[in-house]
N, C-alpha and C positions, 0 to 999 in steps of 0.2 A: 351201051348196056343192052342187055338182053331182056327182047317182051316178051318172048311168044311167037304169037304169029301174028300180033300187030306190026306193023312199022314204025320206026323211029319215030317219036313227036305225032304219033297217034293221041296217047293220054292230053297231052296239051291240048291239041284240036277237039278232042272231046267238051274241056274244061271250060275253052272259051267259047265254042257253040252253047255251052249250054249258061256261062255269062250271057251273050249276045240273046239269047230266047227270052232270060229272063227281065233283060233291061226292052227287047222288045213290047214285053206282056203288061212292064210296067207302064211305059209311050201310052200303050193301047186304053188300059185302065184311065190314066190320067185323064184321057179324051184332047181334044183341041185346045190351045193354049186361050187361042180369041187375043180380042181385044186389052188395053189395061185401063182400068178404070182411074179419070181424074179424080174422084173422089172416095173415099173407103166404104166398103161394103158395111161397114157396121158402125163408124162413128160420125161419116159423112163429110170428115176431114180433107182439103186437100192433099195428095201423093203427090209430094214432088216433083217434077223433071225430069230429075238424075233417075231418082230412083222408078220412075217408069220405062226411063228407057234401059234400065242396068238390067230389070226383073220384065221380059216381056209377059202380060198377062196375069200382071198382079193387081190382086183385087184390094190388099189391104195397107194401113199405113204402117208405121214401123211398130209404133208403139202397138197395136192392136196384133201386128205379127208378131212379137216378142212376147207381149203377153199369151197370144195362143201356144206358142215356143214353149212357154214355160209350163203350159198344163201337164198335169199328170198322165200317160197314157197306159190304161187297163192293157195289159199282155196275157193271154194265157200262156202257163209253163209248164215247163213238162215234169212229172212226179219221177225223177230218177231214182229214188228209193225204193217209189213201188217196182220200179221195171227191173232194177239188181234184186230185190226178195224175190220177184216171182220166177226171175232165172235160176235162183237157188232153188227152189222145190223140183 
């Protein structure tokens, strides 16, 4: 197929560079895994065995990660009505 004056499988290498950036930037944000802790950060509970060695660096037990799992999470969104009105005027 015809690019231009990219090269074949340019667009691709684009696509996953810039995958690759951003699973990088996430690593970065996260910081250090550390340690997992025998007991839960919040209810004091033993964490299992398994599941310390399944989840390196996990701080909580199941129940208290299913329940944080299930909280609601605030997103802002984007107003796509305002931005198609305003392109109309």
């Amino acid at each position: 197929m015809a690019g231009g004056w990219a090269r074949d499988g340019a667009v691709n290498e684009q696509i996953e560079a810039s995958i690759e950036d951003e699973l990088n930037r996430m690593r970065l944000a996260r910081g250090p895994i550390g340690e997992s802790l025998v007991h839960c950060a919040e209810c004091d509970e033993p964490i299992p065995e398994a599941r310390r060695r399944a989840i390196p660096g996990v701080k909580l037990c199941v129940e208290c990660q299913s329940e944080r799992d299930s909280r609601p999470v605030a997103r802002g969104g984007i107003n796509r009505r305002g931005s198609k009105d305003s392109q109309l005027k």
